[in-house]
Gaussian input, Z-matrix of N, CA and C with variables (Angstrom, degrees):
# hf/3-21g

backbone

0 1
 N
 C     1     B1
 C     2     B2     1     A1
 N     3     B3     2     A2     1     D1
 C     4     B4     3     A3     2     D2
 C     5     B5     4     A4     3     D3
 N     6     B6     5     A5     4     D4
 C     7     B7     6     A6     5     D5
 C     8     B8     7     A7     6     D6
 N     9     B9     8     A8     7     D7
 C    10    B10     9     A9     8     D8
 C    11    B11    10    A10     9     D9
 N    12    B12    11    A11    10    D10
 C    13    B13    12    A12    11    D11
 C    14    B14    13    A13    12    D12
 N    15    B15    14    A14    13    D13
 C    16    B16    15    A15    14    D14
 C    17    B17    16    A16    15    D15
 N    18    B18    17    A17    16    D16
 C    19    B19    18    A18    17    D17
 C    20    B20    19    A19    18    D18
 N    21    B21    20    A20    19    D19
 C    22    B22    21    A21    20    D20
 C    23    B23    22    A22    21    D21
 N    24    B24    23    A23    22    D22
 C    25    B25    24    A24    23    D23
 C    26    B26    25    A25    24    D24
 N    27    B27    26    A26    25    D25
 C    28    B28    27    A27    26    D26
 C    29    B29    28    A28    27    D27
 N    30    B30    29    A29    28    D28
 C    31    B31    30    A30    29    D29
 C    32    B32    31    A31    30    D30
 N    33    B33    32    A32    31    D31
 C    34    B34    33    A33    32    D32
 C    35    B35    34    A34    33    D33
 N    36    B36    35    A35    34    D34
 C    37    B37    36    A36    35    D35
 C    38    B38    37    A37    36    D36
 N    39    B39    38    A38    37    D37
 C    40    B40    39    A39    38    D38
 C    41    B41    40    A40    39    D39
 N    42    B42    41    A41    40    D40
 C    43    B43    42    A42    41    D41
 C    44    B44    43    A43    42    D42
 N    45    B45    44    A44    43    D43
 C    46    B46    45    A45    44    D44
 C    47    B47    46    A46    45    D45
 N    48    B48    47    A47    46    D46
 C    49    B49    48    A48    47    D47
 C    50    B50    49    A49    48    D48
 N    51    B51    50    A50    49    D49
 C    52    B52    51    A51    50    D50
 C    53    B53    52    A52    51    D51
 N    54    B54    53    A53    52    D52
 C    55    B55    54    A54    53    D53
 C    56    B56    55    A55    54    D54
 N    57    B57    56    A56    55    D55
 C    58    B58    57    A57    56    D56
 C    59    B59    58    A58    57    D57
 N    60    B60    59    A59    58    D58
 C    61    B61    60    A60    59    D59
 C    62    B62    61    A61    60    D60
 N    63    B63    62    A62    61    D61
 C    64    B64    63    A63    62    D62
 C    65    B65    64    A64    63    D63
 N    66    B66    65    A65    64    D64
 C    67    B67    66    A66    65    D65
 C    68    B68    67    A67    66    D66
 N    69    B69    68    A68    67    D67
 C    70    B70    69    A69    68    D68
 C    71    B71    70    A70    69    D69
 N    72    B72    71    A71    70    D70
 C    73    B73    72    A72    71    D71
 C    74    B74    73    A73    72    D72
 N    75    B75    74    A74    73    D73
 C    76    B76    75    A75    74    D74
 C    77    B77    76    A76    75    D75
 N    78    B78    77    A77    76    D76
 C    79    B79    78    A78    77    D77
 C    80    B80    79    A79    78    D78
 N    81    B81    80    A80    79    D79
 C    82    B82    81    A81    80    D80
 C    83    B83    82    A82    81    D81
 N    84    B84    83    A83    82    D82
 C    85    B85    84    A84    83    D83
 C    86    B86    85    A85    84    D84
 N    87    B87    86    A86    85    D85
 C    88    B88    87    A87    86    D86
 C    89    B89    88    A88    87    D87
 N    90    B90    89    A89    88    D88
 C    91    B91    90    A90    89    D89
 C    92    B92    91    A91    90    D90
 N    93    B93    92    A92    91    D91
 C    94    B94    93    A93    92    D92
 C    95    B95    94    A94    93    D93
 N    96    B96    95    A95    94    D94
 C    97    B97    96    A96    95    D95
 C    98    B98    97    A97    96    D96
 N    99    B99    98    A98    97    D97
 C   100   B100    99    A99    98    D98
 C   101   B101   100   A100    99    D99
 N   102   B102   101   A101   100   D100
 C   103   B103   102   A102   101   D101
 C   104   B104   103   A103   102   D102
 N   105   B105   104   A104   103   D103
 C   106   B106   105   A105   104   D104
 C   107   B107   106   A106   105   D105
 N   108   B108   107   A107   106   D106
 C   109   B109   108   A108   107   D107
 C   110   B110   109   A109   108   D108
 N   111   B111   110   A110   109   D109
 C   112   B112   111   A111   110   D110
 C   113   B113   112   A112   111   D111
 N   114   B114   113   A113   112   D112
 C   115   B115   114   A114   113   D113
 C   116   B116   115   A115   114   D114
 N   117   B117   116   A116   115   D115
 C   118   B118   117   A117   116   D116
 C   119   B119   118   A118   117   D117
 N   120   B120   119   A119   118   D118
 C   121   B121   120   A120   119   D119
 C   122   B122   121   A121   120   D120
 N   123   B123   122   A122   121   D121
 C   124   B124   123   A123   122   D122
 C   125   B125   124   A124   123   D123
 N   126   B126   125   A125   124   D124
 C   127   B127   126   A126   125   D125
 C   128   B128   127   A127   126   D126
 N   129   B129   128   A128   127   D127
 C   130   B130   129   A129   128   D128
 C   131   B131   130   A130   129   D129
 N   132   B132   131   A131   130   D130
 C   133   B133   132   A132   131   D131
 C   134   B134   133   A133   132   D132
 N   135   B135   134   A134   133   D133
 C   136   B136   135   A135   134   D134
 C   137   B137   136   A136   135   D135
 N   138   B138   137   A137   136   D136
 C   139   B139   138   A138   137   D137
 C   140   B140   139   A139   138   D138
 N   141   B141   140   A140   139   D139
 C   142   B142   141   A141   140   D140
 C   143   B143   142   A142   141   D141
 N   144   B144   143   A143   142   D142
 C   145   B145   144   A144   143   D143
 C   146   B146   145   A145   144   D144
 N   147   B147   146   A146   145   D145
 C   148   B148   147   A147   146   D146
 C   149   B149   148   A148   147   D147
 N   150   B150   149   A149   148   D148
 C   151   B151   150   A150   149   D149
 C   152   B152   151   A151   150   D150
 N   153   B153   152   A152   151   D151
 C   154   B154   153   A153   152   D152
 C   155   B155   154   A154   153   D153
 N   156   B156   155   A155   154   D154
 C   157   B157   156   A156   155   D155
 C   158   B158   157   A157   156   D156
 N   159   B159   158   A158   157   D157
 C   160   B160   159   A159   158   D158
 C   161   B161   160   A160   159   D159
 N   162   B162   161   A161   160   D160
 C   163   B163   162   A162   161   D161
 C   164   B164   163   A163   162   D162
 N   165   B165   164   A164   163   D163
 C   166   B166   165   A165   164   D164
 C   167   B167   166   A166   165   D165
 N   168   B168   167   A167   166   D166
 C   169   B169   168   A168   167   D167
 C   170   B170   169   A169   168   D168
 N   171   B171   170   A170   169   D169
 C   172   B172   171   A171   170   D170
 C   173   B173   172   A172   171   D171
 N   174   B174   173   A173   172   D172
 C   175   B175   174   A174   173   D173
 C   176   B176   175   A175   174   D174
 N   177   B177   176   A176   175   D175
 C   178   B178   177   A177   176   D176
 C   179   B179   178   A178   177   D177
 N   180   B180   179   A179   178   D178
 C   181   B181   180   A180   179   D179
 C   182   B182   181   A181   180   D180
 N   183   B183   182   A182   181   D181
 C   184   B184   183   A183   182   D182
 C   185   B185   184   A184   183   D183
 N   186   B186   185   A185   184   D184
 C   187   B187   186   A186   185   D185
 C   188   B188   187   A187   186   D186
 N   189   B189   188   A188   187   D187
 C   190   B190   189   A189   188   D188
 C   191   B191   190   A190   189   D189
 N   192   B192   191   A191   190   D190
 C   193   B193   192   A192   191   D191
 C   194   B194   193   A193   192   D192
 N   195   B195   194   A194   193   D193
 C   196   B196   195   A195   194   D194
 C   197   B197   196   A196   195   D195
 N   198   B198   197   A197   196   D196
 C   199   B199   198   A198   197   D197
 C   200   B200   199   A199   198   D198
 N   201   B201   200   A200   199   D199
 C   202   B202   201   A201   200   D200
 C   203   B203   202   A202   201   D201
 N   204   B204   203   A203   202   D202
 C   205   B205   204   A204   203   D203
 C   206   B206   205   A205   204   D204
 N   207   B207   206   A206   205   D205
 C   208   B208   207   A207   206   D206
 C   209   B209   208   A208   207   D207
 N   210   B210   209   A209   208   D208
 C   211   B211   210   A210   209   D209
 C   212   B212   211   A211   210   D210
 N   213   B213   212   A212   211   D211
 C   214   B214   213   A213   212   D212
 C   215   B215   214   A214   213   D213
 N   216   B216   215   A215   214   D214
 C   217   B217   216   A216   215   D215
 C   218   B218   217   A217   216   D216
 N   219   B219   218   A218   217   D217
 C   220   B220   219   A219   218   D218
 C   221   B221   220   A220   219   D219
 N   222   B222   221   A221   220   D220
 C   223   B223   222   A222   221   D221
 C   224   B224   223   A223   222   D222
 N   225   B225   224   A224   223   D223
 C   226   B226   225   A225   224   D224
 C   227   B227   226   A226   225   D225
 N   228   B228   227   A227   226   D226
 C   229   B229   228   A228   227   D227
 C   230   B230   229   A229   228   D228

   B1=1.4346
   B2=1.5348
   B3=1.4123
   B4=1.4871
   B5=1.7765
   B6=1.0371
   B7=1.9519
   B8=1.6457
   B9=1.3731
   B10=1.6364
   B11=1.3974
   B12=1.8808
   B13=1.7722
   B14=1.4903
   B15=1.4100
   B16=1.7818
   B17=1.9809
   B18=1.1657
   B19=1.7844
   B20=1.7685
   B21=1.0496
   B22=1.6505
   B23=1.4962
   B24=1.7055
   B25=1.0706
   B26=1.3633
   B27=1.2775
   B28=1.5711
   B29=1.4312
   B30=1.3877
   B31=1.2515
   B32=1.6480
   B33=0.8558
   B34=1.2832
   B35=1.5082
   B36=1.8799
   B37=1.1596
   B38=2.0955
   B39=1.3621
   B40=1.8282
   B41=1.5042
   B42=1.5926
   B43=1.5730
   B44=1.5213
   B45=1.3064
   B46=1.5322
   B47=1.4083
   B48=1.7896
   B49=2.4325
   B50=1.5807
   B51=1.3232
   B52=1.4763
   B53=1.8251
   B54=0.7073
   B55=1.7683
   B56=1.5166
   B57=1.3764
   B58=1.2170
   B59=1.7537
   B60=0.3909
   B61=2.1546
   B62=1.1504
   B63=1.7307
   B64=1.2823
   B65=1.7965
   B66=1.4151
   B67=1.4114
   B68=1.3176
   B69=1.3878
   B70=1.0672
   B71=1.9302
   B72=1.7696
   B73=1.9783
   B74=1.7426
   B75=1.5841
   B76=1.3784
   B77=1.9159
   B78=1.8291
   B79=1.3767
   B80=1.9457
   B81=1.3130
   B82=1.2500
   B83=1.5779
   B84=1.6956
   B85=1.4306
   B86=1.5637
   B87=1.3755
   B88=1.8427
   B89=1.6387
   B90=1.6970
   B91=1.5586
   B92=1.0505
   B93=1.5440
   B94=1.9511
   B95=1.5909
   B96=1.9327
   B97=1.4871
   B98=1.4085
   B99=1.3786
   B100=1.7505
   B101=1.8327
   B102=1.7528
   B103=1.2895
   B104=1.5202
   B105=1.6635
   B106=1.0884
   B107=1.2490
   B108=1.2864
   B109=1.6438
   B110=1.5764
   B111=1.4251
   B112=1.1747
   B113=2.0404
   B114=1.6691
   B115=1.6608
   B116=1.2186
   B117=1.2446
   B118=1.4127
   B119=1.6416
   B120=1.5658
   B121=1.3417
   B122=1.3425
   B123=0.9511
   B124=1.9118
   B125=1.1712
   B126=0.7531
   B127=2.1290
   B128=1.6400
   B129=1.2189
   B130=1.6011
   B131=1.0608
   B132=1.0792
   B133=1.6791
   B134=1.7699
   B135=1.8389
   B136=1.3794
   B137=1.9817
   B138=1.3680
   B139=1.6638
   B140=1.4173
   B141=1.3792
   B142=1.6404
   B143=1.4274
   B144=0.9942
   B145=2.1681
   B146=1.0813
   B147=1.2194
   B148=1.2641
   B149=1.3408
   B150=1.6435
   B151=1.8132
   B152=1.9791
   B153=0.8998
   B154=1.8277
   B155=1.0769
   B156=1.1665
   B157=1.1862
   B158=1.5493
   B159=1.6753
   B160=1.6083
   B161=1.2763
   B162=1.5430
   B163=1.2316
   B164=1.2785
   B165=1.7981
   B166=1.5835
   B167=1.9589
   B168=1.2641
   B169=1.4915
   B170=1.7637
   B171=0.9928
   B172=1.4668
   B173=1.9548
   B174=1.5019
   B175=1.1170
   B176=1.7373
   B177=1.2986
   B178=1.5634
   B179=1.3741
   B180=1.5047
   B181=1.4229
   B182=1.6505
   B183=1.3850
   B184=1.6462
   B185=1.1777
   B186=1.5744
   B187=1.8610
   B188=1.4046
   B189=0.9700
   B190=1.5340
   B191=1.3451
   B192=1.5256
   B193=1.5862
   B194=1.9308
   B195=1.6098
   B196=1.6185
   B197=1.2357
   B198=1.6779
   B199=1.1700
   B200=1.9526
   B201=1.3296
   B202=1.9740
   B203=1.6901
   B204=1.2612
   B205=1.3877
   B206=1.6670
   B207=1.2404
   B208=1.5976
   B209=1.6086
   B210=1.1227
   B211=1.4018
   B212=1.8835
   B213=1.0737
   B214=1.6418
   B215=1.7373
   B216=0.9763
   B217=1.7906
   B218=1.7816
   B219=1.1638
   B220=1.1601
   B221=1.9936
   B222=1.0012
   B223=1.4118
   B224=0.8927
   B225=1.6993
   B226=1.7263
   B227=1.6762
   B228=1.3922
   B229=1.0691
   B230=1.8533
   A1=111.36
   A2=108.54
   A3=98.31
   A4=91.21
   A5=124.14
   A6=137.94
   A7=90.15
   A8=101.05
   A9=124.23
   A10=86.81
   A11=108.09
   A12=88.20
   A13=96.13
   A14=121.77
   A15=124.65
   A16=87.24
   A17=107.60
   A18=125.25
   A19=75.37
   A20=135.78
   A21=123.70
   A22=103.00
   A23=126.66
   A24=124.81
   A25=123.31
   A26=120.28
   A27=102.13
   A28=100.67
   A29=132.50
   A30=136.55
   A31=101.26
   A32=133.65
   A33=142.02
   A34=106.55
   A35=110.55
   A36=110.45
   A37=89.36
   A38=119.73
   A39=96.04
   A40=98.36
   A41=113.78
   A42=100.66
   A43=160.27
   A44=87.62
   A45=121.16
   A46=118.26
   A47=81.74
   A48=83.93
   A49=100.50
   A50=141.27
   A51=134.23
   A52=85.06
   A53=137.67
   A54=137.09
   A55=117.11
   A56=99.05
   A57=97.60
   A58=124.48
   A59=117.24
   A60=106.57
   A61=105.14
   A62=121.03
   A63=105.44
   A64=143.27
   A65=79.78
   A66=90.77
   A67=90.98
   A68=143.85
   A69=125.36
   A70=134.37
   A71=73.72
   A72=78.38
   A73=110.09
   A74=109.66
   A75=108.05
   A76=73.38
   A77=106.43
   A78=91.20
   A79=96.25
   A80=105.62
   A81=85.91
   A82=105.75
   A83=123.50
   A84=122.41
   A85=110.34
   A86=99.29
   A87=101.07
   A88=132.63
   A89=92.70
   A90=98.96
   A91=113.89
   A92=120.19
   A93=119.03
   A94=108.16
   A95=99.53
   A96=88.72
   A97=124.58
   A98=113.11
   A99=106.29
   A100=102.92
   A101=118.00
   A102=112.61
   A103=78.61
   A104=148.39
   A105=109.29
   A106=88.32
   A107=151.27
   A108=154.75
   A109=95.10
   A110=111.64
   A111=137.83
   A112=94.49
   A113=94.88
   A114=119.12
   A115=118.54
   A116=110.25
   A117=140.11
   A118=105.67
   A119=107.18
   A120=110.68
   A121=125.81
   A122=100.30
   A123=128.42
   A124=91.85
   A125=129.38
   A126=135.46
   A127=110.30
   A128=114.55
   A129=97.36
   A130=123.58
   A131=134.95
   A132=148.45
   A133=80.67
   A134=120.25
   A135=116.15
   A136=82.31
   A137=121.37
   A138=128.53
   A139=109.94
   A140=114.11
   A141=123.97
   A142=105.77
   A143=111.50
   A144=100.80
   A145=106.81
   A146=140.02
   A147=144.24
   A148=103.40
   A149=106.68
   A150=134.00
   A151=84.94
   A152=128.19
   A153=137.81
   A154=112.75
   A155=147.49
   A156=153.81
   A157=119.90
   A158=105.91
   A159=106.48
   A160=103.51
   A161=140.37
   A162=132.00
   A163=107.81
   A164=111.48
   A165=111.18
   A166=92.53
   A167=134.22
   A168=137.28
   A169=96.97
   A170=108.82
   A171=134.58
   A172=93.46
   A173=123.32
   A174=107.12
   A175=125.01
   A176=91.02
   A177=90.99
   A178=110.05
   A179=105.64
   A180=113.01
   A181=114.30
   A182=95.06
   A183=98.28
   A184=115.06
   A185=117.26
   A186=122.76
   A187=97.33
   A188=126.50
   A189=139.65
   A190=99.03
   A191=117.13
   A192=108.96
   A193=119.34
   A194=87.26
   A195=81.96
   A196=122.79
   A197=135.32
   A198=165.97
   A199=98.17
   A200=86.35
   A201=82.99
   A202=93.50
   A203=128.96
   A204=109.87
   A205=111.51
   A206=109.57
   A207=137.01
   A208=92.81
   A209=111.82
   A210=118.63
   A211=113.63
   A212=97.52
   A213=108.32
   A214=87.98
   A215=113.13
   A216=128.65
   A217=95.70
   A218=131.57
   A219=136.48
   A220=97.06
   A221=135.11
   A222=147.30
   A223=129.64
   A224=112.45
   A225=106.82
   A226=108.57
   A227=124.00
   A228=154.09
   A229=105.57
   D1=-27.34
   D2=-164.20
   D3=-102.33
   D4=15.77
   D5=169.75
   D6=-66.29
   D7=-59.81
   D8=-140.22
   D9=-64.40
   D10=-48.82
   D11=-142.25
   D12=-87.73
   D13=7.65
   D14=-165.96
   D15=-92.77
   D16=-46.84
   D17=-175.35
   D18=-53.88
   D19=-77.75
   D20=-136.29
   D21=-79.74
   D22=-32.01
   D23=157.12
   D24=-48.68
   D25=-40.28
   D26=-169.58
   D27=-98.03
   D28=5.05
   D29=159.32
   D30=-72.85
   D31=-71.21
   D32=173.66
   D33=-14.42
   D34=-78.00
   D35=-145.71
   D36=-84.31
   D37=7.31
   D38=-179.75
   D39=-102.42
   D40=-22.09
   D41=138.30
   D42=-6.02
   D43=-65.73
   D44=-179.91
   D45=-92.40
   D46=-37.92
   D47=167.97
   D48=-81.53
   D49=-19.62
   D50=-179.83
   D51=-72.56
   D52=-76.93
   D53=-152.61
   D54=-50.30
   D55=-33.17
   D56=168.65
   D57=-75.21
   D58=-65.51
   D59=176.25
   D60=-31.34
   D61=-55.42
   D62=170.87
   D63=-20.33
   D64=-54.69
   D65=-170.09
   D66=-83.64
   D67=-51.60
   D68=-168.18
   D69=-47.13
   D70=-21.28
   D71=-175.12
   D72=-74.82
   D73=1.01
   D74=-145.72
   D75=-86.05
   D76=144.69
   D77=176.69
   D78=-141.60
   D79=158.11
   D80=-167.22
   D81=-105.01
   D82=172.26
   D83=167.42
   D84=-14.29
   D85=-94.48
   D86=-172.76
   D87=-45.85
   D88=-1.28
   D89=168.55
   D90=-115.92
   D91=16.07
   D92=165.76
   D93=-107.96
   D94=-23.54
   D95=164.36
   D96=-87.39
   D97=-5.19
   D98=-178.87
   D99=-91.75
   D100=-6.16
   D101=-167.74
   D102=-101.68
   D103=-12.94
   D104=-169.16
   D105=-111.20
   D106=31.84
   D107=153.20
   D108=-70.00
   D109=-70.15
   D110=-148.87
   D111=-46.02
   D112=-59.63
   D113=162.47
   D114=-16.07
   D115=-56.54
   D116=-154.18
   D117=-82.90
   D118=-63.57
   D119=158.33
   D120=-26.28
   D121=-61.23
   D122=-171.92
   D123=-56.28
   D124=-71.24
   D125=-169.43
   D126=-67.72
   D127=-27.97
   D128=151.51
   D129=-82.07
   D130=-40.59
   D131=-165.75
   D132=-51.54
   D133=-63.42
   D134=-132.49
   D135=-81.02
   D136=-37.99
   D137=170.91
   D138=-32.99
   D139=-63.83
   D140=177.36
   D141=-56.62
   D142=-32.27
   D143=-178.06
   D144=-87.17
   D145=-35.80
   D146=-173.75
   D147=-52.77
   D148=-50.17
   D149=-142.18
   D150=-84.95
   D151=-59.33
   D152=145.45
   D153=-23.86
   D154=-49.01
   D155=177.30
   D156=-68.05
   D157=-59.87
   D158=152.54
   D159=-47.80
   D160=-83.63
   D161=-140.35
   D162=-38.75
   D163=-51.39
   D164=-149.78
   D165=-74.13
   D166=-11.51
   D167=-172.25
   D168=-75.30
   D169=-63.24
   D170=-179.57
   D171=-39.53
   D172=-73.75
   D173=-172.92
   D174=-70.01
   D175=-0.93
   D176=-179.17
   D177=-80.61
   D178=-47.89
   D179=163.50
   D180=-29.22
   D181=-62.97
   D182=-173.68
   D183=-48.94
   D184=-44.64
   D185=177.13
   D186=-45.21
   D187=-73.87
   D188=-161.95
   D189=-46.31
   D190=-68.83
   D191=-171.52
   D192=-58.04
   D193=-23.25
   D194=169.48
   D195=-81.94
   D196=-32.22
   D197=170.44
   D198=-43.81
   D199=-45.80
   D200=-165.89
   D201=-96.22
   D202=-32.30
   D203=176.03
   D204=-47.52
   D205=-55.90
   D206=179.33
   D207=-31.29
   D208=-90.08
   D209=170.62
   D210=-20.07
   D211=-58.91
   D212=-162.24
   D213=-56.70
   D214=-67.47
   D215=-169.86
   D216=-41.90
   D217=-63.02
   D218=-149.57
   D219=-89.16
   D220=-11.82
   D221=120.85
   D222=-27.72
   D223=-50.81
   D224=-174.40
   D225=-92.37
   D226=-9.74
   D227=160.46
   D228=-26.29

């Protein structure tokens, strides 16, 4: 007896844990447009650092290329 009622309990409760995700994935309009804002955010935020990141490469470059012309000039000197 106590097979049966442990067998119908744990039938029961993996039941009840399968049903749940289900429903959870269900999502409505105003929560695909506030997750694809959110998206959106995210991908500029990470665009702008990237885009910062070139810039500050880009002027270093420039130091350097000005740095070694400087040099070169005062060489041929």
């Amino acid at each position: 007896m106590k097979r049966i009622f442990a067998f119908v309990l744990l039938l029961v409760a993996l039941s009840v844990a399968w049903s749940i995700p289900a429903q959870a994935q269900r999502t409505t309009t105003a929560e695909n447009m506030r997750r694809s804002r959110q998206e959106a955010k995210q991908q500029q935020k990470v665009s702008k650092k990237l885009s910062k990141k070139q810039r500050k490469a880009m002027k270093k470059y420039d130091k350097a290329r000005r740095s070694a012309a400087k040099k070169a000039s005062r060489r041929a000197r």
